[in-house]
N, C-alpha and C positions, 0 to 999 in steps of 0.2 A: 520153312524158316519163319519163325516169329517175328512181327513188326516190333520195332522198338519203340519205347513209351515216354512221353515225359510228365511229370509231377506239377500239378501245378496248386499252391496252397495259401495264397497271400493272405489268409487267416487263420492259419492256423488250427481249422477245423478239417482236417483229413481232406480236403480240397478235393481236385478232381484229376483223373487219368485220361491221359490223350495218346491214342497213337498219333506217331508222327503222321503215317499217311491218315487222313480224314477224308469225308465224303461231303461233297456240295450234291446239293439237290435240284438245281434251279434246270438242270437237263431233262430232270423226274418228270419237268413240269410240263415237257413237251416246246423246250427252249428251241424256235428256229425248224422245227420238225414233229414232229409227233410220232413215238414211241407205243406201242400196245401197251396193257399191262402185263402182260409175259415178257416182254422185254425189259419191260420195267425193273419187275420182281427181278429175271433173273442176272442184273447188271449187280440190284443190294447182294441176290444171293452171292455171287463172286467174290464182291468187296467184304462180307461177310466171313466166309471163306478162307480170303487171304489176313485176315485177322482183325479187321478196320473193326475200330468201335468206337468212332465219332461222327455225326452225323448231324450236318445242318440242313435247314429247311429255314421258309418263312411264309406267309398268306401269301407272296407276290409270287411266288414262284409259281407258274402254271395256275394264277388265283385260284388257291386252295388246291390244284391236283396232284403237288408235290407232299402234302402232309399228308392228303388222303391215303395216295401211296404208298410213305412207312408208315402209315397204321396197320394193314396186314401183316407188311414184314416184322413190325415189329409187338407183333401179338403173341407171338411165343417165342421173344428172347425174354431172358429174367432181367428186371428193369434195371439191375446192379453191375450188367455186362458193359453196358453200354454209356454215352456218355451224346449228350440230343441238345440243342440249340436251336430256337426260333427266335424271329423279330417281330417287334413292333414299330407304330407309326403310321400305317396303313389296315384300313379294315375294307373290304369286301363286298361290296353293295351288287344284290340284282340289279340287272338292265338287259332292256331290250339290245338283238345281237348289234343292233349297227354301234351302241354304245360301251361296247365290253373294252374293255384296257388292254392294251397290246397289242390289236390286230396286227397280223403279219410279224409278230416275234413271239407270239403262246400261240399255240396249236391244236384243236379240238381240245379246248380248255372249257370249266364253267361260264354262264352269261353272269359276267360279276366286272366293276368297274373299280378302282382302288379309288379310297377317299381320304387323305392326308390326316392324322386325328393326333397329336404327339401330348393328347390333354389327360389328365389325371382318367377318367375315365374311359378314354380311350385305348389307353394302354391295358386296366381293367378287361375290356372288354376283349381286344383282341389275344391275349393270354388265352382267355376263358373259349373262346372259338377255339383257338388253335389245338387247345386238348381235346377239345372234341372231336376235331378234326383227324388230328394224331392217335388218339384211343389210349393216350397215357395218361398216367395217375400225377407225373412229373415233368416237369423240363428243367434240365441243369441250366443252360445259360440262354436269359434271354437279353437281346441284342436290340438297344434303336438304332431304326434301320434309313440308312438313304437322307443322313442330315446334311448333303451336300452338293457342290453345284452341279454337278454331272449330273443329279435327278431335277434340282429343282431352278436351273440356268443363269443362276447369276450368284457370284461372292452375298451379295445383298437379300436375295432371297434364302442361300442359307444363313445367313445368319438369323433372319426374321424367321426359320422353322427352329432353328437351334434356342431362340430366345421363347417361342412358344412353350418346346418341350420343357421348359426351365418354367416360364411364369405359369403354364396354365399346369402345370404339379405333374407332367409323364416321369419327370424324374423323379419324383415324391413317391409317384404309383410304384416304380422299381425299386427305390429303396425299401420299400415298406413289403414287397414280394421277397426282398435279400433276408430283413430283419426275422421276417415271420418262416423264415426257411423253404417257401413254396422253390425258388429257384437258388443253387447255388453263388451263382456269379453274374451279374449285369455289365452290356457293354454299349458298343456300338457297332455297328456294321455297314463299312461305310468307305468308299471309292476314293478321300483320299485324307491322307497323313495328317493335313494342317487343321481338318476338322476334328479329327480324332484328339492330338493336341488342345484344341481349344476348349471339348468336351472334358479331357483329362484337369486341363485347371479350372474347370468350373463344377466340378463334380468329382464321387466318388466312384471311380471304376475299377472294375477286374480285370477284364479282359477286352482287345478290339479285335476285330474280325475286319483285318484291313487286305483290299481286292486293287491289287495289280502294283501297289506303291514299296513295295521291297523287291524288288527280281532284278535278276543276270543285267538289265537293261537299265533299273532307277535305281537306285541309293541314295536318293534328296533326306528321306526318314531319317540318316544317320548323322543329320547336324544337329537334329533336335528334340524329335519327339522319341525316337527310341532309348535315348540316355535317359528320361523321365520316364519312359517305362521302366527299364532297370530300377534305376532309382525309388520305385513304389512297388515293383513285384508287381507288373501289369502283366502279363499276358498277352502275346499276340499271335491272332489264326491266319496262317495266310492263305488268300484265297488269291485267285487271279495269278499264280503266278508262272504264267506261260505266256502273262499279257495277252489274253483272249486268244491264244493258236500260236503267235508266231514264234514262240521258245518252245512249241513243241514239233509242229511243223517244220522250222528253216524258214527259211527267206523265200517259198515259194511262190508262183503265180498266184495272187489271191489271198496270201496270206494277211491274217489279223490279226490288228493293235488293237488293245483300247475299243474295240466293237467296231471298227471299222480297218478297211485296207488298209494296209500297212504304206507309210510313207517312205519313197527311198532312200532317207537318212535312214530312217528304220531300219530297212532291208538290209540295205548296207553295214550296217554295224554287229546286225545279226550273223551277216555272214563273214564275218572276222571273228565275232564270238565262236561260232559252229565253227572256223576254220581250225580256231585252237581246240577243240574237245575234239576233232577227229583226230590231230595230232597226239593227240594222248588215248585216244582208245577208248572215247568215250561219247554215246550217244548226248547230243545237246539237252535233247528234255534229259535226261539223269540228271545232268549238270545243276538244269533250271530247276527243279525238282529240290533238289538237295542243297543250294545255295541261303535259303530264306533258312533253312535251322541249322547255319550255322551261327547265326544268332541267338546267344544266350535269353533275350526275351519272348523267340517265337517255341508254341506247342504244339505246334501242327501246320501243314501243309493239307489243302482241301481244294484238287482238281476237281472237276465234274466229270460224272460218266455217263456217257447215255447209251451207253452197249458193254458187254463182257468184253470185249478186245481194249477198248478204251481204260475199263476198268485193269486188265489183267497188264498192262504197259505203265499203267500209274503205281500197282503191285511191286513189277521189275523196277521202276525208278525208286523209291523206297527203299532198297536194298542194297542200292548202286552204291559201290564204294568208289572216292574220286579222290582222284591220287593230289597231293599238296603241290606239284609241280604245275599243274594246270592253272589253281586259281591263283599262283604267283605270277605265271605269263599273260595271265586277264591283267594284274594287277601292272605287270611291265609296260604292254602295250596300252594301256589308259584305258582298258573297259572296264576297267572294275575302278573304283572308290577305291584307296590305299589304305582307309580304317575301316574298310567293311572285316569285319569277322570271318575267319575259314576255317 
């Protein structure tokens, strides 16, 4: 069964093709565990396989071991199959091991430390690494990456990264990669809604790559920043949307929100969500899975896989049909938004 595609074109230059299912890479990178590269390889080959031809990465991900990654795999797809995104904002510094970035969340990763850079040349530069890294000739979308307070701990310090990327020219550097045709479409990629927003009126963007802020659980995005996508032909990737585990998981022992144990308001609400999809015959991740495109601004949905069974269950949800009765009883019993989209 072929994955289903959407169009995405807000210039009118033949734009770009998305499967719906896409691939996050930050797993590649040895996220929480560490992976061989046989295992690696054959999680893409699966996703490959099953028809997927969109693929993100960034330098953060397993610093650099995620792009090193799809540079094998993708050394002999023809470069018009497929459809690749990386980020900037952070570049890659050697360090000794006790100073490497991540300890205890990358895993037998490079000795490399991330250094915050969102300046005309920084962006520059991290491009220029990351095809090296990757072994292509191109990247369709590059994405600044992490302009918000989940990475950088306060409203106030994103804003002071966000105003960086603006005065010291990161933005200047991406437009001028859009103009000159190196990358088709520039975004953001970025943990939550109201930054994305603020990027959007202060600039010119195609597409966000927003992680965990549209799923079964939030719809805050649909007071405001998603009608402005509409409205401009933005494009949105969703990522995160299982909210780190617990829309694919259930409400179990352990489960996770947001990178951490689930709270049990969380829990609870999940397990009224799950209550209704089994009532209809329908596994929860399908549900979660399938929810974020029925929004007319989202192109794709981008779980991560760090094995072939992971991979091959993200497959199955992708093709899940979910019957209209469902997301009206989400919508009866108050877990869904009443203008979220079905």
């Amino acid at each position: 069964m072929t994955l289903k595609t959407r169009k995405w074109d807000r210039h009118g230059t033949g734009g770009l093709t998305f499967t719906e299912l896409g691939f996050g890479t930050a797993p590649l990178g040895n996220l929480y565990k560490a992976i061989s590269d046989t295992e690696a390889r054959a999680t893409l080959d699966t996703a490959w396989d099953g028809g997927v031809r969109y693929y993100d990465t960034a330098p953060l991900y397993g610093l650099g071991l995620s792009e090193t990654r799809l540079n094998g795999f993708l050394r002999d797809k023809p470069r018009n199959d497929y459809v690749l995104s990386t980020k900037v904002g952070r570049l890659m510094q050697p360090c000794p091991p006790e100073g490497r970035t991540g300890l205890g969340k990358w895993f037998e990763v490079p000795q490399r430390r991330e250094v915050y850079d969102y300046s005309y040349d920084g962006v520059m530069r991290s491009i220029e690494f990351s095809m090296e890294r990757l072994g292509v000739s191109r990247i369709d979308i590059l994405y600044v990456h992490d302009l918000c307070i989940f990475t950088h701990g306060s409203k106030a310090a994103s804003d002071a990264r966000i105003d960086e990327f603006f005065d010291q020219r990161g933005y200047d550097a991406m437009l001028k990669l859009r103009e000159e045709g190196a990358v088709a479409a520039i975004g953001g990629g970025v943990n939550e809604w109201e930054v994305c927003q603020t990027l959007a009126e202060r600039g010119d963007f195609d597409l966000f790559l927003l992680a965990g802020r549209y799923t079964l659980l939030e719809q805050d995005a649909l007071t405001s920043f998603l009608p402005l996508c509409e409205a401009r032909g933005i494009g949105i990737v969703a990522g995160g949307a299982y909210n780190s585990g617990i829309l694919a998981t259930g409400p179990v022992s352990g489960a996770y929100y947001n990178y951490d144990p689930a709270p049990q308001d969380i829990l609870d609400r999940v397990a009224r969500i799950e209550a209704i999809c089994q009532s209809h015959g329908v596994p929860l991740v399908e549900a979660a899975f399938q929810f974020p495109l029925r929004h007319p601004a989202h192109v794709s949905v981008i779980p991560g896989g760090q094995g072939a069974a992971e991979t091959q269950s993200n497959l199955k949800a992708a093709h899940a049909e979910i019957p209209a009765d469902l997301w009206a009883e989400l919508k009866a019993e108050g877990l869904l938004r009443q203008d979220a989209p079905v």
